[in-house]
N, C-alpha and C positions, 0 to 999 in steps of 0.2 A: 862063586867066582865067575865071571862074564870073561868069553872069550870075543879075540877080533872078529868080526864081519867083514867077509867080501863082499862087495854091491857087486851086484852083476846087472846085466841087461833084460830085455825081456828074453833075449833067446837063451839065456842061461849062460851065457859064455862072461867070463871074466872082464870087467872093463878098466880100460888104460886109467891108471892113474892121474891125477890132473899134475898138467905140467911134462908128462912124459913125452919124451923124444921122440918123432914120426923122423925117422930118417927119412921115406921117400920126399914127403913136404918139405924135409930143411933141403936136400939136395935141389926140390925145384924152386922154393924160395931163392936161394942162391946164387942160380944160375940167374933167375927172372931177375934180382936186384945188380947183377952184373952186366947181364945182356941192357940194361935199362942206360947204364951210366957209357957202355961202348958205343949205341947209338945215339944217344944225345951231342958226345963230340963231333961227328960231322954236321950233325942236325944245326948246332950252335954257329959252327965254321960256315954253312951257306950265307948267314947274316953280314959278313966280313969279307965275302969273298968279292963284292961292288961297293967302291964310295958312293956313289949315287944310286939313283931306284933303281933295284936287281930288275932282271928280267921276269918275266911271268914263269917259266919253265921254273924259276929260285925258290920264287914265293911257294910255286906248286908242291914243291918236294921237298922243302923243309916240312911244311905241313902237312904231309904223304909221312915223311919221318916223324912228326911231333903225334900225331893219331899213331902210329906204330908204338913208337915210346910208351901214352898212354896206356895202349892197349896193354903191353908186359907189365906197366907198375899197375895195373888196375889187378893184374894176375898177381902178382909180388905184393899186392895188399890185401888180398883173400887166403893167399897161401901164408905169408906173416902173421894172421890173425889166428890161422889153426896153433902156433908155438909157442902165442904171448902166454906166459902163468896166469893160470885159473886160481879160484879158491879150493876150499874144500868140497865145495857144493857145485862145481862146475863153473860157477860164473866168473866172465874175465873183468878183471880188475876196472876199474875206472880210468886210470891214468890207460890201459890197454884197450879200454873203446875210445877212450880221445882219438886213441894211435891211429884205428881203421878207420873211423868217421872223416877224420882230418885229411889223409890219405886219400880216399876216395871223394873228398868233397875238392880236394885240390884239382885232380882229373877232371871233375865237370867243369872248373871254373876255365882250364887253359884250354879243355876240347870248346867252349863257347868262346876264348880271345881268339884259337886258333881259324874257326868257322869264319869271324868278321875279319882275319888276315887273309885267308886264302880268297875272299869275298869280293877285295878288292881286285886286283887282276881279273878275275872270272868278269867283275862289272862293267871293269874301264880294263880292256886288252889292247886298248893303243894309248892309252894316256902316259906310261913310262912313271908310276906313282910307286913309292915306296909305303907299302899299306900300315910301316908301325911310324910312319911322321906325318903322311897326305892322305889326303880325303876325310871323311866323316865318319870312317871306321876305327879311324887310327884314335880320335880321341875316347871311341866308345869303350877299346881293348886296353886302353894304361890302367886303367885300374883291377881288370883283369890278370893284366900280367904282370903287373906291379901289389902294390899293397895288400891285396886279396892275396895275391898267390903264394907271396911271402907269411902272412899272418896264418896260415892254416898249413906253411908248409914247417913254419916255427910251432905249432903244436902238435906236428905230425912227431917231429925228430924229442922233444923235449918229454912229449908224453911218452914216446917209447924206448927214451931212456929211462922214464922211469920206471914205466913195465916192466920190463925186461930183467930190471933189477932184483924182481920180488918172485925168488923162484926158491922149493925145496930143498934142504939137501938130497932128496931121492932123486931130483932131475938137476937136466943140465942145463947151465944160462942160455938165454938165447941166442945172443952174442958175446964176444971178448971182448974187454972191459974200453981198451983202443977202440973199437967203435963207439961205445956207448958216449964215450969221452965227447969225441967226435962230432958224433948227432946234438950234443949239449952245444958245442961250438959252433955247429953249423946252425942248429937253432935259435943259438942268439945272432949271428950275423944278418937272418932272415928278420927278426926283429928290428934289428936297428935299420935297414933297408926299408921297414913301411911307409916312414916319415917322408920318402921320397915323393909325393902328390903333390908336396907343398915346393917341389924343384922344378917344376915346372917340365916341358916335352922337346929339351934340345936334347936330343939324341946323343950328340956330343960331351956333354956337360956328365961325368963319373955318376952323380948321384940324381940326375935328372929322373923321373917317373918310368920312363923307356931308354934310360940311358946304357952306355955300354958295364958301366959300373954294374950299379941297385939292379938293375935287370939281368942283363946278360952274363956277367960275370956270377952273381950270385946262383941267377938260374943254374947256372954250369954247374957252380959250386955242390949245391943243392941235388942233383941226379946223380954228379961221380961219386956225390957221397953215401946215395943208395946202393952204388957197387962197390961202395967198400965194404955196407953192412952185410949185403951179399955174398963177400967176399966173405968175411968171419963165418957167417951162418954155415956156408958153404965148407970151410974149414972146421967147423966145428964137428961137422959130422964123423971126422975120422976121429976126433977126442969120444964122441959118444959111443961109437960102433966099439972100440976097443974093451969096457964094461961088458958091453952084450955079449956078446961073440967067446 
């Protein structure tokens, strides 16, 4: 008769099960996915605060904010990678590398629309140009901030709902089920948003490629909805501690 085996490490010491709860990680997940979605509201609100071309100081500091932002969900996509379920053998799922590929491929795409936003002003500081409708930057960033950003931030939310889904009964979900729901929802909103290229660059116009719709609204959409996952992850932790302790 075969008894069970504990794998251990090299140092000999017992290793975590796959799928098991890191509280310190969910608590900074959590926070990083909520501090993500509190700055992006003003971040969004600079865009709306001039009908005509903001000032250079606007441009400057939304994109002072939008490099911020990055910076916590680039953390909030290393720290969610540590939680997604493993297999038995350690390795994360496939729908759970979708999750972090997509996530961090999103951040490069908007820190490079942001670069040729902030680019303008820096070029032309007396011209009075709105850098996401005038100049020759403006058209290089729609797709940037547009179709791209949406299509990979729609496999971000889509694959880690499905992650998240595929966990032990010995561990805890990653999130509560109202998120997962969620990210499916916001996932498809970002979908239907790509076709926006073929709408053409009136700002104005809901579903236009830079419009306040497909673009900004979604965008918004899209971040508060990373503090909401935050929010559960973060919440969740006092469901998991209660087991342990």
């Amino acid at each position: 008769m075969t008894t069970p085996s504990t794998t251990r490490n090299p140092s000999g010491s017992p290793r975590h099960a796959a799928g098991a709860p890191d509280l310190p990680t969910i608590t900074f997940t959590g926070r990083a996915g909520m501090a993500v979605a509190a700055l992006s509201v003003p971040m969004v609100a600079l865009y709306f605060v001039y009908s005509g071309p903001p000032p250079e100081w606007n441009v400057l500091t939304r994109s002072l904010l939008t490099l911020v932002i990055m910076a916590v969900l680039s953390a909030f996509g290393v720290a969610l990678a540590r939680l997604l379920p493993r297999d038995d053998e350690g390795r994360r799922t496939l729908a759970g590398q979708l999750t972090v590929v997509s996530l961090l491929t999103y951040v490069a795409v908007i820190l490079f629309a942001t670069s040729l936003e902030a680019g303008t002003p820096l070029a032309f500081p007396d011209r009075g140009m709105d850098p996401t409708t005038d100049g020759p930057l403006a058209a290089a960033m729609a797709l940037a901030h547009g179709p791209a950003a949406h299509l990979w931030t729609a496999m971000f939310f889509l694959g880690f709902a499905r992650a998240a889904r595929r966990f032990t009964p010995a561990a805890s979900p990653v999130a509560p089920r109202w998120a997962l729901r969620g990210a499916v929802v916001v996932g498809v909103v970002n979908l239907l948003a790509v076709p926006s290229l073929y709408f053409g660059m009136d700002a104005t116009h809901f579903y236009a490629v830079n419009g306040w719709g497909a673009d900004a609204l979604v965008g918004l959409i899209t971040l508060v909805w990373v503090g909401f996952i935050g929010l559960g992850i973060h919440r969740s932790h006092k469901n998991v501690a209660r087991p342990l302790t």
